[in-house]
C-alpha positions as CSV (number, residue, x, y, z in Angstrom):
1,X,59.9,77.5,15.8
2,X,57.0,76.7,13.4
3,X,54.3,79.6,12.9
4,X,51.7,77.2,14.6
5,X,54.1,76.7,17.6
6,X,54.9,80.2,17.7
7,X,50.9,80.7,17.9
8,X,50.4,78.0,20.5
9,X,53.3,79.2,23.0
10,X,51.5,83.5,22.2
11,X,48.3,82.0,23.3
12,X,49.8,80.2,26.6
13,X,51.7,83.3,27.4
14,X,48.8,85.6,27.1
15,X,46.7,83.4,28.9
16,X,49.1,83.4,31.7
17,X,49.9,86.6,32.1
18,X,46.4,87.6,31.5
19,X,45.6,84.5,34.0
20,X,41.6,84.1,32.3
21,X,41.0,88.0,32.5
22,X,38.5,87.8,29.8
23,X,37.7,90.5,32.4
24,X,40.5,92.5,31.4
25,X,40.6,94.7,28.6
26,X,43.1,98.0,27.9
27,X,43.1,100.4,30.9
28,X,41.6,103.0,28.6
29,X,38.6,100.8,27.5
30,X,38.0,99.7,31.4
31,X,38.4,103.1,32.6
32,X,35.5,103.8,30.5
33,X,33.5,101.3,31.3
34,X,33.9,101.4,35.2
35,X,32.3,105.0,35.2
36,X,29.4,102.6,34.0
37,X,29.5,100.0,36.0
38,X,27.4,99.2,39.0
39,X,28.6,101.4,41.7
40,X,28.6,100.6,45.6
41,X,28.6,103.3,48.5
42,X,31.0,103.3,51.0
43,X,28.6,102.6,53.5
44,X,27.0,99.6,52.2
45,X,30.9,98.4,51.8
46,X,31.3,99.2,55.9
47,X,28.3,97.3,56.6
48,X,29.6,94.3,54.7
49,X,33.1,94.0,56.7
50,X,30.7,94.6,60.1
51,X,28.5,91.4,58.8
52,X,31.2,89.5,57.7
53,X,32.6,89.7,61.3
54,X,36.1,88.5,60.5
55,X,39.3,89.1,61.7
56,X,41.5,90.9,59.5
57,X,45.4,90.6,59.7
58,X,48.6,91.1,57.5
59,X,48.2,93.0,54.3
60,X,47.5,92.2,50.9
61,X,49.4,93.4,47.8
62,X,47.8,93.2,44.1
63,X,48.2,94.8,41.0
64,X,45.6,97.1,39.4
65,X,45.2,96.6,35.8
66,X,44.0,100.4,35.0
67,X,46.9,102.2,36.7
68,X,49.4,99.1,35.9
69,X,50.6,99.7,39.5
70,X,50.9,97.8,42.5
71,X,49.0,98.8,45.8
72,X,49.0,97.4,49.2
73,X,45.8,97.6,51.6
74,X,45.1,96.5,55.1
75,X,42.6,93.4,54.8
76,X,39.2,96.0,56.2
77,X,39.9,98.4,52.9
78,X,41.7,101.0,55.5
79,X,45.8,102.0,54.3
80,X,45.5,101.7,50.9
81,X,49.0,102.9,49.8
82,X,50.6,102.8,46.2
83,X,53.9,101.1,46.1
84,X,55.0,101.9,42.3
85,X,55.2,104.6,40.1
86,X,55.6,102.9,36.1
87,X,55.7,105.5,33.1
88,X,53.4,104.8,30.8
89,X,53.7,101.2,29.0
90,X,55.2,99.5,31.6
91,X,52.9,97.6,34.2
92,X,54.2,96.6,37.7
93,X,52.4,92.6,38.3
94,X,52.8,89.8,40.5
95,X,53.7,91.0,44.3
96,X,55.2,88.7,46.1
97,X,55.5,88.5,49.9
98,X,58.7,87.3,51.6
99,X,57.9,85.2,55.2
100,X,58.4,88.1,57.4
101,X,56.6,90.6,55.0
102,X,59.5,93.3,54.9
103,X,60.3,92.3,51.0
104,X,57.7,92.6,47.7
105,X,58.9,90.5,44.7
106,X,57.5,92.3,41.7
107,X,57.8,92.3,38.1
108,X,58.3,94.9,36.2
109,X,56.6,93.9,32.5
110,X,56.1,95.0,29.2
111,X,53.3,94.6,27.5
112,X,54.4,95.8,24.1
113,X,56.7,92.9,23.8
114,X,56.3,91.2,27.3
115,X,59.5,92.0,28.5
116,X,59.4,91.2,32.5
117,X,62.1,91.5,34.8
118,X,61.8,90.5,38.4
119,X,62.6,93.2,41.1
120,X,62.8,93.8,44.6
121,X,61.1,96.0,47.2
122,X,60.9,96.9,50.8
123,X,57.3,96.7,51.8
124,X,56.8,100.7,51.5
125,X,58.1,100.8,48.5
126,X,60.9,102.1,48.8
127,X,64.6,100.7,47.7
128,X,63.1,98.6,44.4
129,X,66.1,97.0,42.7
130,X,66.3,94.6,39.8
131,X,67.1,90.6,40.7
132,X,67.7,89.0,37.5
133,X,69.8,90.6,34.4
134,X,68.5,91.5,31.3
135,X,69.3,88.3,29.6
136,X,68.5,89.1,26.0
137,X,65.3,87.5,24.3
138,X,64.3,85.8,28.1
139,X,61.0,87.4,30.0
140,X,60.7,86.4,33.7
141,X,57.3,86.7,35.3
142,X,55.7,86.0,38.5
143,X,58.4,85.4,41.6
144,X,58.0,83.5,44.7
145,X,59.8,82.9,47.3
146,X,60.8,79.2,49.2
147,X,59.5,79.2,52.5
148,X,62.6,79.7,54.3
149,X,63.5,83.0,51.9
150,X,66.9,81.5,50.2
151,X,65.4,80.9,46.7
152,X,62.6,82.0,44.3
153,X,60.8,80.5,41.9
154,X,59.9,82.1,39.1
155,X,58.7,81.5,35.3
156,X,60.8,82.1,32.8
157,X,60.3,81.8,28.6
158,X,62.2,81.3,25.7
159,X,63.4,84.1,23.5
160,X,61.2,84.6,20.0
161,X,57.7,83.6,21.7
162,X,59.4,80.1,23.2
163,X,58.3,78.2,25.9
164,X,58.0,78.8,29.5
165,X,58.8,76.7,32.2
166,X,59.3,77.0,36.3
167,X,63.5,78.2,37.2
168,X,64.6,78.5,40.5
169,X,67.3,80.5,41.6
170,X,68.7,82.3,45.1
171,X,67.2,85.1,46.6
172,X,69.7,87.4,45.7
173,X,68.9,86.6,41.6
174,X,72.2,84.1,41.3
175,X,72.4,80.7,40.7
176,X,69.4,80.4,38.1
177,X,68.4,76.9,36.6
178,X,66.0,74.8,35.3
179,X,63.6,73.4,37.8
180,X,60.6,71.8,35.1
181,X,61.0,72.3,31.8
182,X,58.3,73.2,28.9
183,X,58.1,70.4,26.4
184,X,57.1,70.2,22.7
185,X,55.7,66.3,22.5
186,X,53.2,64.7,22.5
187,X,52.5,68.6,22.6
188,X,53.5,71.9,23.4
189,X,53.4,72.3,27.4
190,X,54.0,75.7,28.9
191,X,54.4,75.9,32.8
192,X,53.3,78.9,34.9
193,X,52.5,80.0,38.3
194,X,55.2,78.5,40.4
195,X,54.3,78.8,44.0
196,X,56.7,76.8,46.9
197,X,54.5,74.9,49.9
198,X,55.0,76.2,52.8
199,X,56.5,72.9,53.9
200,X,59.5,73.7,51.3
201,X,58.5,70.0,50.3
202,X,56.6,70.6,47.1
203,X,56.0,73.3,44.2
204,X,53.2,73.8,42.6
205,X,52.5,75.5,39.2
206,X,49.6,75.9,35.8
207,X,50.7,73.2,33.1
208,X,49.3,74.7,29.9
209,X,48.5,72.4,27.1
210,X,49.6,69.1,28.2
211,X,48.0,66.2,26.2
212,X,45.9,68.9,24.4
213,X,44.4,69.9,28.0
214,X,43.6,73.9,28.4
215,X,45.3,73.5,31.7
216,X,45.6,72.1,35.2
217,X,47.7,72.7,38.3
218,X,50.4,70.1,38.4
219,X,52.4,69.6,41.8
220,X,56.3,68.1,42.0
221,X,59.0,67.8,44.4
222,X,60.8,70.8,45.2
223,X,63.5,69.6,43.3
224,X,61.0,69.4,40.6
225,X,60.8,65.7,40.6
226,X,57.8,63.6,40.2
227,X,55.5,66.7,38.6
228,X,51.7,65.0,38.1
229,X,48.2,66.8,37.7
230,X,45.9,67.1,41.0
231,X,43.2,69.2,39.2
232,X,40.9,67.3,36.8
233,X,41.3,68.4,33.2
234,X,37.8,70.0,32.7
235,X,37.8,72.4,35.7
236,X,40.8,73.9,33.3
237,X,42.5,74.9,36.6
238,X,45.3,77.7,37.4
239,X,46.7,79.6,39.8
240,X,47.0,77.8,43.0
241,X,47.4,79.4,46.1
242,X,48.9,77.1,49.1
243,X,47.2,77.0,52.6
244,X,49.8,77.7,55.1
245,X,50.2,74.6,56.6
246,X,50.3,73.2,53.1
247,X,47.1,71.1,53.9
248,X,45.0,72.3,50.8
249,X,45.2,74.5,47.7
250,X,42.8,77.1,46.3
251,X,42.5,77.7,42.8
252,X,40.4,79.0,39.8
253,X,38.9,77.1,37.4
254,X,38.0,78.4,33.2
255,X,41.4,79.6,32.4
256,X,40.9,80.8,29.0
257,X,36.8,81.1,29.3
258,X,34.6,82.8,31.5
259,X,32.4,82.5,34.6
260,X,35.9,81.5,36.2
261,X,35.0,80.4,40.0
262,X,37.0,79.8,42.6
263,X,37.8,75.7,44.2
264,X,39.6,74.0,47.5
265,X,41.1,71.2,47.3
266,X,43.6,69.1,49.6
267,X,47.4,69.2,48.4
268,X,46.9,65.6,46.6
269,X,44.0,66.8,44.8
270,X,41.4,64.8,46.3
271,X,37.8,66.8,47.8
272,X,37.8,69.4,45.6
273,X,35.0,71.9,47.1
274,X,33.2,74.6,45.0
275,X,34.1,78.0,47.4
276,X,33.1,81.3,44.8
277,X,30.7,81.1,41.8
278,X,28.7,84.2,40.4
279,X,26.2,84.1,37.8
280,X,27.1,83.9,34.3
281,X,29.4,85.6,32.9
282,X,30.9,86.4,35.9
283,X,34.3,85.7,37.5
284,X,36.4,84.8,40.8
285,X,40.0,84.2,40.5
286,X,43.3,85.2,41.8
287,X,42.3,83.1,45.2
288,X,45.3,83.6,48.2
289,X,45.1,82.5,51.2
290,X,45.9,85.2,55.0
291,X,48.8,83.7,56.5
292,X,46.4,82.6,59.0
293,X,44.7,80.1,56.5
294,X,41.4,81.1,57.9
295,X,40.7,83.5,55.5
296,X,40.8,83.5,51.0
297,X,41.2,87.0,49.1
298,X,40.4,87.0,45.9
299,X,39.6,89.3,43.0
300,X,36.0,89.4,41.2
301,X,33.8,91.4,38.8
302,X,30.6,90.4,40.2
303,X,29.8,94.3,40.8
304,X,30.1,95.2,37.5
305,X,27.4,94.2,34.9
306,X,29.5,95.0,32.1
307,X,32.5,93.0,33.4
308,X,35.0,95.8,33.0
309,X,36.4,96.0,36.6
310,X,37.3,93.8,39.3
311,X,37.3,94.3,43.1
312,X,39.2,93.3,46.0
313,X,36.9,90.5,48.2
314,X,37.8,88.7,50.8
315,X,35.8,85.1,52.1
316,X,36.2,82.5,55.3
317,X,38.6,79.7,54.0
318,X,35.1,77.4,53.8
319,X,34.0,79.9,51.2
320,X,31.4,81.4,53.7
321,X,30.9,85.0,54.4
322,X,32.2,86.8,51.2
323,X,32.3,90.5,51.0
324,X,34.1,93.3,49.4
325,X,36.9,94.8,51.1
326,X,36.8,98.9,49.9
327,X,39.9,100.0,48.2
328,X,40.2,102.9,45.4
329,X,41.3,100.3,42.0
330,X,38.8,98.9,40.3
331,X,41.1,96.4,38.2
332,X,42.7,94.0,41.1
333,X,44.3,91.5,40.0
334,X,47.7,89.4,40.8
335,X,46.4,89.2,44.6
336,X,49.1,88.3,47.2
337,X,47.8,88.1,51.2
338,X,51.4,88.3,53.4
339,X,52.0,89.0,56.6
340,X,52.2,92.6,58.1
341,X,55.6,94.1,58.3
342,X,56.7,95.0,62.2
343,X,55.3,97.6,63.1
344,X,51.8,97.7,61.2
345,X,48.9,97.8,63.7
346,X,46.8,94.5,63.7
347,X,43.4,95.4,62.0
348,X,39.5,94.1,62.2
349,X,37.0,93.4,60.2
């Protein structure tokens, strides 16, 4: 691979994994800067769930940048509970739900050399075990399951800085193969974000550099057939999040730049509607919809005037009544909304 290739796939990959966290800086830095940041009490938090008024059910996993672990929180803030235990330089990213919400796909990532592995978890925690094989050189990032649970797609890029493209593979980590491949003309294309509709008719994933374009969100057959763009190439799109009856997509816009904001759009990529925007510099991203479709989490830093934390919000699926759900982390990201395993009590906001 040529040195400007090399650069061009670092600068995909970080963007990915990063997914536009200008936001995000080391856990040291941020865990500086939050004791800085604007600060809300608990109470004022309280009487934002009671305004928003909203039901509140399932349970939403996400990652939190300053621990690098993974947490799980009833949608009104209450049952925070941490799921993983990393030693230092290794981050836990991308929870996954499975349809019934008794499984967490995770990866386990690291960011020295980013390394990533996808594993396995019962929705406590407990019983993590690794899916795919250490296959020397390849990293494996963010998992998601097929609607009916057989399969997963996942990312997966080249040894030595290559590219990335969507695999798919059985549930039990066999049987992995190509489902869209990276390219190198016109120019280097990197995909990322692979996320199955829950009609099990379509996937949809990020398509970095395409034609020159930052990015988009590109939709194909579930066979990976017939892949086309449905975002419009300056809104810079990634990370789409399908509605549950694979009506519409969410997604956030300014990839690589800031004052990302969150957008709605139906599956063929026609009325796309403006749902989250903060002031300059500001940021909304990591949109996923409650299995109910009525309602968007998401992750912003619109708290923090010196951008070096983001909090767990929640908004109606119109992108009305927006408020902060109160959890302990201050970095949230990777934001997954599934369903809450049997057993867990149903919840209000």
């Amino acid at each position: 691979m040529t040195r400007a290739a090399a650069a061009s796939a670092r600068l995909a990959v970080a963007a990915a994994l990063a997914l536009g966290c200008l936001t995000i800086s080391a856990a040291p830095a941020l865990a500086a800067g939050s004791r800085t940041a604007a600060r809300v009490g608990t109470g004022a938090l309280a009487a934002d769930r009671v305004a928003a008024n909203l039901p509140a059910e399932g349970r939403i996993a996400f990652t939190d940048f300053t621990t690098n672990q993974l947490y799980t929180v009833n949608p009104d803030g209450t049952g925070l509970v941490q799921l993983t235990h990393e030693p230092a330089g290794i981050a836990a990213r991308w929870p996954s739900w499975s349809r019934d919400g008794s499984r967490i796909l995770f990866v386990r990532w690291k960011p020295s050399n980013g390394a990533g592995r996808i594993w396995i978890m019962n929705a406590n925690g407990t019983g993590q075990q690794q899916l795919t094989p250490d296959a020397a050189g390849f990293r494996d990032y963010q998992p998601s399951y097929t609607p009916d649970g057989k399969r997963i797609v996942f990312t997966r890029c080249a040894p030595n800085d290559g590219l990335c493209a969507i695999w798919i593979m059985r549930a039990d980590g066999t049987h992995r193969r190509l489902l869209v491949p990276s390219s190198t003309t016109p120019t280097e294309t990197n995909n990322f974000d692979a996320a199955a509709s829950p009609d099990g008719h379509h996937i949809s994933f990020t398509r970095f550099g395409f034609h020159g374009i930052t990015s988009q969100v590109w939709v194909a057959d579930i066979n990976g057939k017939h892949a086309h763009p449905v975002t419009a190439a300056r809104l810079e799109a990634f990370g789409a999040s399908w509605s549950p009856d694979a009506s519409h997509i969410a997604f956030a816009s300014n990839s690589n730049r800031a004052q990302s904001s969150i957008y709605v759009m139906r599956a063929n990529g026609t009325g796309v509607r403006l749902l989250a925007a903060s002031p300059w510099p500001h940021n909304n991203l990591f949109a996923a919809y409650a299995p109910s479709g009525d309602q968007i989490a998401f992750s912003s830093d619109r708290r923090h005037r010196d951008l070096r934390g983001l909090n767990l919000f929640a908004m109606r699926a119109d992108g009305t009544r927006q408020h902060p759900i109160a959890t302990g982390p201050k970095g949230v990201i990777d934001v997954s909304w599934g369903p809450a395993p049997s057993g867990t009590p149903r919840t209000r906001g």
